[in-house]
LOTOR-444943 format. One line per 8 residues: number of its first residue (from 1); their letters; for each residue x, y, z of N, C-alpha, C. Coordinates in Angstrom, 3 decimals, always signed. Atoms other than C-alpha are relative to their C-alpha. Layout:
NUM	a	X,Y,Z,X,Y,Z,X,Y,Z | ...
REM end
This chain:
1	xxxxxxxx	-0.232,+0.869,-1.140,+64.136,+77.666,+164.699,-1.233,-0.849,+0.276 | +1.196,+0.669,-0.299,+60.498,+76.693,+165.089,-0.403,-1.035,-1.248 | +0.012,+1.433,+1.418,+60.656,+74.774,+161.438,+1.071,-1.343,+0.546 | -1.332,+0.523,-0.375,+64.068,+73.316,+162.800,-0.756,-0.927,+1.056 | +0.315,+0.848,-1.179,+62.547,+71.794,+165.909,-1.258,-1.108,-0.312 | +1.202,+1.222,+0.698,+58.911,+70.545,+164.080,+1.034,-0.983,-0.627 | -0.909,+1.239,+1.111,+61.480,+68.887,+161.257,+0.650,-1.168,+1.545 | -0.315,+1.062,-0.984,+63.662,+67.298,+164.623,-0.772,-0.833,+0.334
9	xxxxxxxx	+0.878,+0.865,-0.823,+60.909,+65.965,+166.341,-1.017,-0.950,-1.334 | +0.544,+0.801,+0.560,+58.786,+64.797,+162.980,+0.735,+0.352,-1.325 | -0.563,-0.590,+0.782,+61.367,+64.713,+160.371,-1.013,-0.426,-1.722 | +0.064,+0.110,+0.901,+58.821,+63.563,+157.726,-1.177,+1.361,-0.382 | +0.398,-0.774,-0.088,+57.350,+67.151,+157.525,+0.672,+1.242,-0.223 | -0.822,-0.988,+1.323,+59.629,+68.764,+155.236,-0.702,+1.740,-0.270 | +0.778,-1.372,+0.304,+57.111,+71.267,+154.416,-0.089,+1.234,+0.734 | +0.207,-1.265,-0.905,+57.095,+73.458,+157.436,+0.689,+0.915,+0.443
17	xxxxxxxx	-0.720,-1.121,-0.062,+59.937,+74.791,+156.461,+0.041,+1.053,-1.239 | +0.402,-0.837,+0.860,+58.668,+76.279,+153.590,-1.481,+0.951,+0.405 | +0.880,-0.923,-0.546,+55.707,+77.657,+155.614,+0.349,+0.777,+0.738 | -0.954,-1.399,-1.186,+58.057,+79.495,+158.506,+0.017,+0.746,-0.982 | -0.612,-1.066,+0.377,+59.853,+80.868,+155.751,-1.399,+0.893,-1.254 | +0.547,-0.723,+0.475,+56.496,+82.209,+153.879,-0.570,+1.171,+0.795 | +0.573,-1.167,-1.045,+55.354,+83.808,+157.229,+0.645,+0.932,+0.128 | -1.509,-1.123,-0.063,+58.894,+85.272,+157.688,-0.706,+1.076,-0.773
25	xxxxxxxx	-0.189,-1.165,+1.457,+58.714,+86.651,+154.456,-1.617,+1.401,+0.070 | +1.146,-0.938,+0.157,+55.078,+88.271,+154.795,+0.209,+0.748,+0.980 | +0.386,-1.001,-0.946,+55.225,+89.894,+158.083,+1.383,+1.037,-0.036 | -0.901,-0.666,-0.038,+58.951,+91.057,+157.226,-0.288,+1.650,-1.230 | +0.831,-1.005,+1.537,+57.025,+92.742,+153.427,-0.884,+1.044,+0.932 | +0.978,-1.174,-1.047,+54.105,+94.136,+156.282,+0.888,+0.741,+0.447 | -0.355,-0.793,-0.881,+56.264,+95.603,+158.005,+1.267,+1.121,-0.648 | -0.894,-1.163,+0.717,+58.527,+97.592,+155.634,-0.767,+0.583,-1.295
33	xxxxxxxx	+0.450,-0.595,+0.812,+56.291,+98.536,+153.462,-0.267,+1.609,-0.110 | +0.480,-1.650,-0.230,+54.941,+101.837,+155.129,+2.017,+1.100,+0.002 | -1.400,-1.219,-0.034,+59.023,+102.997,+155.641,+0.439,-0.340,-1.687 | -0.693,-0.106,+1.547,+59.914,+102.055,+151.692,-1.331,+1.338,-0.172 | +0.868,-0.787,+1.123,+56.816,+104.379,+150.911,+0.591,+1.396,+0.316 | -0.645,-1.526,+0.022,+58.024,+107.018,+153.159,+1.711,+0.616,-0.194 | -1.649,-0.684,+0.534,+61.913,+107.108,+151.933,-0.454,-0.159,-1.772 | +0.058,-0.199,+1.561,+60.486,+106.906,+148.426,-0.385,+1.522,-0.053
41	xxxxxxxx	+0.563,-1.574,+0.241,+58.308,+110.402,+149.163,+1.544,+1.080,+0.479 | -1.625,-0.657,+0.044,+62.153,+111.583,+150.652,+0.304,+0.308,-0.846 | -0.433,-0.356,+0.818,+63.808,+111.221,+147.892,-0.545,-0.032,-1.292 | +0.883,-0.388,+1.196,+61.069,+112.082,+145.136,-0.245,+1.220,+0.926 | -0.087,-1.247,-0.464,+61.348,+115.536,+147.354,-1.704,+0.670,-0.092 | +1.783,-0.384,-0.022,+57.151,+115.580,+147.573,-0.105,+0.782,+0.906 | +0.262,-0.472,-1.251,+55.743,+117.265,+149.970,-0.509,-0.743,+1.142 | -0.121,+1.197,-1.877,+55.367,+115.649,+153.538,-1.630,-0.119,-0.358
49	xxxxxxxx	+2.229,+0.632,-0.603,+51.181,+114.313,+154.308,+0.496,+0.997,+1.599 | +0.696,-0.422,-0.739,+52.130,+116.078,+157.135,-0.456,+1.554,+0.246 | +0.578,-1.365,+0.195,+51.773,+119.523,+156.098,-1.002,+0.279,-1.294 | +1.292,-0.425,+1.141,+49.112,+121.191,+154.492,+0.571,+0.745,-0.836 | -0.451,-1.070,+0.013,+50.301,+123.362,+152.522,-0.827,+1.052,-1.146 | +1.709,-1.067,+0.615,+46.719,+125.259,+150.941,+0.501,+0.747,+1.699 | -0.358,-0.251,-1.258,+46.851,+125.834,+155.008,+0.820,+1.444,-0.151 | -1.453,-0.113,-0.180,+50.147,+127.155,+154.919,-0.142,+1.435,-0.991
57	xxxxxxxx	+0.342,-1.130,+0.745,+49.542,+129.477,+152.241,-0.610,+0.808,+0.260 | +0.883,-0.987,-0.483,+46.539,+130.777,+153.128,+0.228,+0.687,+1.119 | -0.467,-0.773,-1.083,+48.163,+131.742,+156.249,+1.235,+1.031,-0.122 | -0.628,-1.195,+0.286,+50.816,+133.842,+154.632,-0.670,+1.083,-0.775 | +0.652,-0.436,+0.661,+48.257,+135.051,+152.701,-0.774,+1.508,+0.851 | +0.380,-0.472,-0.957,+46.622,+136.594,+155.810,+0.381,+0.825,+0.415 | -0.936,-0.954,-0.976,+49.721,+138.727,+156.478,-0.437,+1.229,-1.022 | +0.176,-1.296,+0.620,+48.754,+142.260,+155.525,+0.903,+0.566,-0.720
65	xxxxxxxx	-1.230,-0.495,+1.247,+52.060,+142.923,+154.223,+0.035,-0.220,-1.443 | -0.103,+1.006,+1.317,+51.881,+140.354,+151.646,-0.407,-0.095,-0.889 | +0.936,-0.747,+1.304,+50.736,+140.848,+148.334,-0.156,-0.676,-0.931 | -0.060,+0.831,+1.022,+51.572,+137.754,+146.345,+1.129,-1.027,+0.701 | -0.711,+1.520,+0.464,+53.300,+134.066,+146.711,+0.346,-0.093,-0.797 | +0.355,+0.942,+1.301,+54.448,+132.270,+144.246,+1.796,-0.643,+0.178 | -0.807,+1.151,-0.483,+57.432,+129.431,+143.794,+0.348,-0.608,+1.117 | +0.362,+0.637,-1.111,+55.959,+127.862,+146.855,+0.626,-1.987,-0.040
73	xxxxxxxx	-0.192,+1.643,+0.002,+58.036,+124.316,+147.770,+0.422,-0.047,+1.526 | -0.226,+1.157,-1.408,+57.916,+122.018,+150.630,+0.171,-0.976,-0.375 | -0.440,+1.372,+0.793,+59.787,+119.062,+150.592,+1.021,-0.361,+1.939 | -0.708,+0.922,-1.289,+61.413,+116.418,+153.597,+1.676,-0.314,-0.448 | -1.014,+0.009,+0.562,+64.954,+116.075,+153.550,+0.401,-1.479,+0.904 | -0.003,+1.350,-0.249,+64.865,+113.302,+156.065,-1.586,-0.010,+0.631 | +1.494,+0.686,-0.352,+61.256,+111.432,+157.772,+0.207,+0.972,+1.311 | -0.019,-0.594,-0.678,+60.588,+114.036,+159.714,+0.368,+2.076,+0.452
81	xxxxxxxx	-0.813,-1.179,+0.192,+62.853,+117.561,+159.213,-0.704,+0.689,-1.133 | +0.934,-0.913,+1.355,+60.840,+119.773,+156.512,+1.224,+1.533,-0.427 | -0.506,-1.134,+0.774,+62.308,+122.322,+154.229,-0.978,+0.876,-0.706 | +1.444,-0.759,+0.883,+60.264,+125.246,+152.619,+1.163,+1.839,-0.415 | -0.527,-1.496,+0.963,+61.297,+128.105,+149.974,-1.317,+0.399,-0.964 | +0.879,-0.838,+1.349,+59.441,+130.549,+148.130,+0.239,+1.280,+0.129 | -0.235,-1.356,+0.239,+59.183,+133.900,+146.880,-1.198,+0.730,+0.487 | +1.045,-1.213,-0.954,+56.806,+136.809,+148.782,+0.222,+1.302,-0.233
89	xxxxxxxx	-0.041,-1.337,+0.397,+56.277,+139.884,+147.420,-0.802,+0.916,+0.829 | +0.481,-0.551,-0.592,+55.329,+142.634,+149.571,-0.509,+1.357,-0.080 | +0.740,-1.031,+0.289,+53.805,+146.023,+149.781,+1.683,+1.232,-0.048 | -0.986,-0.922,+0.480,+56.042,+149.067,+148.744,+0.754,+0.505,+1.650 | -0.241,-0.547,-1.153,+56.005,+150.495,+152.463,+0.135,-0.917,+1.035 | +0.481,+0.873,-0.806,+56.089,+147.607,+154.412,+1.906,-0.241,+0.384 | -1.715,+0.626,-0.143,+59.597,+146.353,+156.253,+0.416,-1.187,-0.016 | -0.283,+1.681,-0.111,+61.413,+143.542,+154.927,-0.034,-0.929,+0.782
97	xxxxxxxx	-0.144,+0.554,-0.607,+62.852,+142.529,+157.611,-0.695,-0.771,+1.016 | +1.108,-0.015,-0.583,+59.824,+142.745,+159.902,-0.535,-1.698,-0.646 | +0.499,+0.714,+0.627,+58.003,+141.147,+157.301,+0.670,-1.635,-0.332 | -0.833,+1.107,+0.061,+60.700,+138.318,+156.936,+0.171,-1.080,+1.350 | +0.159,+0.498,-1.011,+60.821,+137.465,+160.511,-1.320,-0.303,+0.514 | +1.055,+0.456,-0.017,+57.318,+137.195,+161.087,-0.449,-1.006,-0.955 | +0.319,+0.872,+0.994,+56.918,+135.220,+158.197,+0.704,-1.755,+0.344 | -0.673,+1.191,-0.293,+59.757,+132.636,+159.232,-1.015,-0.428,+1.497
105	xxxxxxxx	+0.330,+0.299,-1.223,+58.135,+132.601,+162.877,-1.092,-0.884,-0.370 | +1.047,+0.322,+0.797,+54.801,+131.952,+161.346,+0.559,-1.627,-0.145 | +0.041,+1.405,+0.234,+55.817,+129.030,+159.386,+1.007,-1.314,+0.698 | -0.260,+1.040,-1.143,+57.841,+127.423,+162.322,-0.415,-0.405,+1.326 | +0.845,-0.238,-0.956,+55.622,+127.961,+164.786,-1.202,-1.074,-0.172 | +1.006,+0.789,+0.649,+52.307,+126.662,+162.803,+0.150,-1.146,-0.453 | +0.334,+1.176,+0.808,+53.607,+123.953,+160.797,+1.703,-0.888,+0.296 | -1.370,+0.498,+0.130,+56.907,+123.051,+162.235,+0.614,-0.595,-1.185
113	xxxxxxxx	-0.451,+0.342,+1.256,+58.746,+123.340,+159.601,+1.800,+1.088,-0.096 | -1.365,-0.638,-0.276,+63.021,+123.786,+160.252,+0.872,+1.027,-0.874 | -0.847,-0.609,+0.832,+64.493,+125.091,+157.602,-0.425,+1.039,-0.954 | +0.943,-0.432,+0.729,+62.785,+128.169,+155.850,+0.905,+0.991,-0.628 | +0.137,-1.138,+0.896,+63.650,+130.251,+152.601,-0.292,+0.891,-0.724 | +1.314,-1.403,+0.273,+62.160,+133.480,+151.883,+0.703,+0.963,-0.998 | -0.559,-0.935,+0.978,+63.151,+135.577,+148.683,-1.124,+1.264,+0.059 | +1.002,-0.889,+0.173,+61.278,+138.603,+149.502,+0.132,+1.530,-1.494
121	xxx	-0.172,-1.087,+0.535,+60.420,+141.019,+146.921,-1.218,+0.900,-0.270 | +1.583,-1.119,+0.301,+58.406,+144.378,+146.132,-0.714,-0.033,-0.762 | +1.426,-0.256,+1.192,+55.280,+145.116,+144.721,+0.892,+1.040,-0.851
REM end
């Protein structure tokens, strides 16, 4: 509209409608750039920037029950909502369940993080 009205008023100034539409174009590129990066880390199922997840570990690590990690994944399912599975092996005497619920609390508590799957198994 603002090319439209320069051209009305001085129509030999053609050009300034090829400058609107370069500004358009740049501040429309600025401004979607940061959401293409974060629906690309979506669906390439990375792990979020906003969890740590050394952190995250080391804090199940902490639980006395716990005796070993391992197929540790975090991943966003939309910008925002976090998913997390892995396997936790625990001590012979120790109670799953216990151990299962503290564990989920833990990592929704600390790192908000909604959706959590826990394959626990024994030492």
């Amino acid at each position: 509209m603002i090319g439209g009205a320069i051209i009305w008023y001085k129509p030999e100034w053609k050009i300034i409608d090829l400058i609107c539409t370069l500004v358009f174009s740049v501040i429309v590129l600025g401004t979607t750039i940061g959401m293409l990066r974060n629906i690309l880390e979506v669906l390439m199922e990375s792990t979020p920037r906003e969890i740590n997840a050394t952190t995250l570990e080391k804090g199940l690590w902490e639980m006395e029950e716990v005796v070993a990690i391992h197929e540790l994944h975090i991943w966003a399912i939309t910008l925002g909502k976090f998913l997390l599975a892995c396997h936790v092996k625990i001590r012979p005497e120790a109670e799953a369940d216990m151990v299962l619920d503290k564990i989920i609390d833990y990592i929704k508590r600390e790192h908000n993080i909604s959706h959590v799957t826990i394959q626990i198994e024994r030492q």
